[in-house]
C-alpha positions in Angstrom: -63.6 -7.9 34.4 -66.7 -5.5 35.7 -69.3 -7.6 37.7 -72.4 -6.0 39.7 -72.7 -6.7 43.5 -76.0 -5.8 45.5 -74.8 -6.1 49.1 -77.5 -7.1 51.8 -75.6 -5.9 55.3 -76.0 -6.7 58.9 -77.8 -10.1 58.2 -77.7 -13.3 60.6 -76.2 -15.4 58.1 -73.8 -14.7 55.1 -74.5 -16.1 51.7 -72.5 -15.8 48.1 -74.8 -16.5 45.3 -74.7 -16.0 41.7 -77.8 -14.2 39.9 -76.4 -13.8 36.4 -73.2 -14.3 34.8 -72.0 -11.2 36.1 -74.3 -10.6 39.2 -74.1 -11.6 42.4 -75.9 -11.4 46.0 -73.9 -11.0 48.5 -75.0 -11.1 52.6 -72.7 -9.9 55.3 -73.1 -9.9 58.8 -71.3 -6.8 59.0 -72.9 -3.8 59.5 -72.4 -1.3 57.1 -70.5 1.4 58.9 -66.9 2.6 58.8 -66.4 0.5 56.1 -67.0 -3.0 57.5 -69.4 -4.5 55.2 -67.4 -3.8 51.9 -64.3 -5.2 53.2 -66.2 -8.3 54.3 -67.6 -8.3 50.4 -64.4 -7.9 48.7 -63.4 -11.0 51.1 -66.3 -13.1 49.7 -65.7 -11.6 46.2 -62.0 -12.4 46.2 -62.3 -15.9 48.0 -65.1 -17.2 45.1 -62.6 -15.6 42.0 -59.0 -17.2 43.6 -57.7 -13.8 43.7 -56.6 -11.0 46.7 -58.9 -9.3 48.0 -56.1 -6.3 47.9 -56.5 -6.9 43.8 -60.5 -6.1 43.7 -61.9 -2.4 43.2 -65.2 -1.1 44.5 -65.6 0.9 41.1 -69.2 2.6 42.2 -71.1 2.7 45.0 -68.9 2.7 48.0 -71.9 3.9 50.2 -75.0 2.4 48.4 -76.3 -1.5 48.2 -75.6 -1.4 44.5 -71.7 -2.0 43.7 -69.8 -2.4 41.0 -66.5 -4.2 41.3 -63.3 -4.3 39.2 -61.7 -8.0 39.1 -58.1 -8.4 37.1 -58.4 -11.2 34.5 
């Protein structure tokens, strides 16, 4: 399953919400550097579909807000 991510980084409080059926907005206090924001998102991601956060794919946009992520069935 394909679902679309827009990541808000470096916030002062994190939020998980659900826009459409397969869209989401996600808020990390991360920053979004080395990497630390979309780990923290596949955290969130994985934690809200019961699955590993090892299992989940960033599919596009590894450096942009926009993501799309790869979830196994």
């Amino acid at each position: 399953m394909y679902i679309r991510v827009r990541v808000m980084a470096g916030t002062k409080r994190e939020s998980f919400e659900q826009v459409s059926e397969d869209s989401f907005l996600v808020s990390v206090k991360d920053p979004a550097e080395q990497n630390f924001a979309n780990r923290r998102v596949l955290e969130l991601v994985a934690a809200h579909f019961g699955v590993n956060p090892k299992q989940i794919r960033i599919v596009s946009g590894h450096h942009s807000p926009g993501k799309i992520l790869s979830i196994p069935d």
